[in-house]
C-alpha positions as CSV (number, residue, x, y, z in Angstrom):
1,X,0.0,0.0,0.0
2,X,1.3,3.7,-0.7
3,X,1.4,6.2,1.9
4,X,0.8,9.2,-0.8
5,X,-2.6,10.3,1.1
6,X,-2.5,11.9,4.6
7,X,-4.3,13.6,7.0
8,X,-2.4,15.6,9.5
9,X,-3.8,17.0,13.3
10,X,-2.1,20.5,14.4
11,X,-2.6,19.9,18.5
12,X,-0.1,23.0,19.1
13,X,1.9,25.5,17.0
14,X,4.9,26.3,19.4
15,X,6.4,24.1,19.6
16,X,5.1,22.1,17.7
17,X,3.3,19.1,17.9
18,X,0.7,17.2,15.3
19,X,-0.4,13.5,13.8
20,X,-0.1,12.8,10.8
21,X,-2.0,9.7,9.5
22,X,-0.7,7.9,6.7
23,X,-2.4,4.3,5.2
24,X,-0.5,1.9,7.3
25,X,0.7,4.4,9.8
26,X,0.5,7.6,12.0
27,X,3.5,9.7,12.9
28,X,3.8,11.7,15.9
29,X,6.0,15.0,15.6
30,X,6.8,17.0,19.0
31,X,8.9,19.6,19.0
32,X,9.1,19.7,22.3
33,X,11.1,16.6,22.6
34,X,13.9,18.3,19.7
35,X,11.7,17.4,16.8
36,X,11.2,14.1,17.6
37,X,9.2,12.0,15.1
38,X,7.7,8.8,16.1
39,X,6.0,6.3,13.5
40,X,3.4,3.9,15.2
41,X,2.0,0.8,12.3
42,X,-1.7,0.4,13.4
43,X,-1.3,-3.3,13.3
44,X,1.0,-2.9,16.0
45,X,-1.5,-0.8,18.2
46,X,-3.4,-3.2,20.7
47,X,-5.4,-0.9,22.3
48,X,-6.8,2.4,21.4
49,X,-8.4,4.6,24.0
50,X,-10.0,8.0,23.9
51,X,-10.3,10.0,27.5
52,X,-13.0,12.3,27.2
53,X,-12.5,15.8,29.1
54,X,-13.9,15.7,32.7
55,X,-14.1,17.5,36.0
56,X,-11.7,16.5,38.2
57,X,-13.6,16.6,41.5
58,X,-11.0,16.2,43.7
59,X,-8.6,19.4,43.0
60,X,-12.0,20.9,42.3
61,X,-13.2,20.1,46.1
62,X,-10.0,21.1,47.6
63,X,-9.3,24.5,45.4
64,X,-13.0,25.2,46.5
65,X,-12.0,24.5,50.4
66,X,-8.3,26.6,50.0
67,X,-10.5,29.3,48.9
68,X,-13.1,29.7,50.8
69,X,-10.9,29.0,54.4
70,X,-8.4,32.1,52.3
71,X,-10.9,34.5,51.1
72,X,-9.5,34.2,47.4
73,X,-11.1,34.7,44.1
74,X,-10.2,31.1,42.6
75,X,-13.5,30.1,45.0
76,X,-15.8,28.1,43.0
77,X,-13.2,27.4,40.1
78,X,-13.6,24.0,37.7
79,X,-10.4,22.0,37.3
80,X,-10.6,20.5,34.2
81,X,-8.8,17.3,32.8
82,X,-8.3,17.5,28.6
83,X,-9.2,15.0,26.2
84,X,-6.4,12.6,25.3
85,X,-5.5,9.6,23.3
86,X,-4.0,6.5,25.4
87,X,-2.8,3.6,23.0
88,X,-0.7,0.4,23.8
89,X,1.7,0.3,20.8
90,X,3.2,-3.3,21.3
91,X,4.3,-3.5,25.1
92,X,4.4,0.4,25.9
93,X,1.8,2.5,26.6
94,X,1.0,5.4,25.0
95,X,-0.5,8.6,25.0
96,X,-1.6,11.5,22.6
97,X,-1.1,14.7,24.4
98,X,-4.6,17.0,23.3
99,X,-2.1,20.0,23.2
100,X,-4.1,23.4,23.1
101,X,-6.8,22.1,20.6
102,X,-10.2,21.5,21.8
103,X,-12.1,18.1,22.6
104,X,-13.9,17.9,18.8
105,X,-10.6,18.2,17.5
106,X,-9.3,15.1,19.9
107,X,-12.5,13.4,18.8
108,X,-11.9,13.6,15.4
109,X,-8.3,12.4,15.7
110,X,-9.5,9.1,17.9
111,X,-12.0,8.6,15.5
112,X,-9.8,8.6,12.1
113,X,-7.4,6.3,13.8
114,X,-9.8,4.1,14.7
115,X,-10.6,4.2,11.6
116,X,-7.3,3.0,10.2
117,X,-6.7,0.5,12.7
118,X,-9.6,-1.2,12.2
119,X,-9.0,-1.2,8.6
120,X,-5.5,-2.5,8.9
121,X,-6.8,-5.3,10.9
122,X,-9.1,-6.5,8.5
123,X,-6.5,-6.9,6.1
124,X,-4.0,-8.8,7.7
């Protein structure tokens, strides 16, 4: 199979750090790591998880608590946990950092690469 189609997934801009998905593979590229490019086959990939965005009660709780015993304005604040992408690529798990796009965007990615691993399955 030919690898000539892509799609690729801007998470961040600076530095830089996207998914690119190919036929048979996706690369990762993080420049926060110096520009370090990882290529993951999907037949290789065991599991495939997506982690929606949630509350995360307990900083939540005790940011609510700090605040109110302190008299400061973070009182009532949401902590939020971002979407991410946890996959087992042979023995090491994995992970998709959501960078600075939103949970749609995250969706999308899980989705197409689901997609393609699927897909690659069926074919072997």
């Amino acid at each position: 199979m030919s690898n000539t189609h892509k799609d690729v997934f801007l998470l961040r801009e600076k530095p830089k750090l996207e998914v690119i998905i190919l036929e048979e593979e996706f690369q990762i590229t993080d420049e926060s790591k110096g520009k370090k490019i990882e290529s993951f086959k999907y037949r290789d990939i065991n599991t495939l998880l997506f982690q929606p965005r949630k509350i995360d009660w307990l900083t939540t709780a005790i940011s609510i608590l700090v605040g109110y015993f302190f008299m400061e304005s973070s009182l009532g604040t949401l902590k939020k946990n971002k979407a991410m992408i946890r996959f087992n690529h042979g023995n090491e798990e994995r992970e998709i950092p959501p960078g600075n796009c939103n949970n749609r965007v995250i969706h999308k990615l899980y989705s197409r690469l689901q997609f393609k691993r699927m897909a690659n399955q069926r074919a072997l």
